[in-house]
C-alpha angles and dihedrals in degrees: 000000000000129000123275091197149030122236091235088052084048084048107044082049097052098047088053091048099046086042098059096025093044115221094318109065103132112250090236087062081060096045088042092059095045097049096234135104127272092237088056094053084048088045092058099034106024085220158025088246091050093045087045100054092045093055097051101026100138105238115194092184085137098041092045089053092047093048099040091044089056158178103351135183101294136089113306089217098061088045099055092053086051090046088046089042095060091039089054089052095040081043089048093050095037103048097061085043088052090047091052092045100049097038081058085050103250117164113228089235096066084069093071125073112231111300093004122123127230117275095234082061101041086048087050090043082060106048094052088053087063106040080055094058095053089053093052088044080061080240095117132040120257113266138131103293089204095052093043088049107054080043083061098041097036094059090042097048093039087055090056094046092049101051083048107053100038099017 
């Protein structure tokens, strides 16, 4: 019989319903949503927790192209807004996913896929790439790129938590 629904429709529907229920929605809210039946969500994610950390996995895809393609010939400074402007949007989607997954108990390593590291490092890896070569294109001052980095990403990301959790 053929499918009824796609998994990015179960997932977009999932991650609506876990952001304004919280970790404890029920999974027949979802199915219900959705139109389809509980055993069909199980039957595609095993579980609430799999379902769960599929919905509301952070994905920087922006912020890591932006990251691995610079810096380019333009002015650092507009590329670093543009840079802190995708990080403030990824930051913005990421902190009340966070929030849901770690109030159900999720452990931030069951984001990642075997042998693959955690999007909030590969985001800060990245950011010290290109900080480096910046550095190395004489077109920012010598420092230590990790510690600038997590400067950049901390105040961007703090702000997010922040806003969030006390609106």
């Amino acid at each position: 019989r053929p499918r009824q629904v796609t998994d990015e429709q179960i997932l977009e529907a999932a991650q609506a319903c876990f952001l304004e229920h919280g970790a404890a929605v029920s999974t027949a809210v979802i199915a219900q949503r959705l139109g389809i039946s509980q055993p069909a969500l199980f039957k595609r994610f095993g579980t609430k927790e799999r379902l769960m950390i599929a919905a509301l996995r952070p994905a920087p895809d922006l912020v890591l192209e932006l990251l691995e393609a610079g810096p380019g010939g333009g002015s650092m400074r507009a590329q670093l807004r543009e840079i802190a402007a995708a990080l403030d949007a990824f930051a913005h989607e990421m902190v009340p996913r966070v929030f849901v997954l770690r109030s159900a108990g999720v452990h931030p390593g069951k984001l990642c896929a075997a042998g693959e590291q955690p999007p909030t490092l590969r985001v800060q890896q990245a950011m010290a790439a290109w900080i480096r070569r910046g550095q190395e294109q004489h077109r920012l001052a010598a420092g230590n790129v990790d510690a600038i980095s997590m400067a950049f990403l901390g105040a961007i990301q703090g702000r997010a938590f922040v806003l969030h959790h006390a609106g």
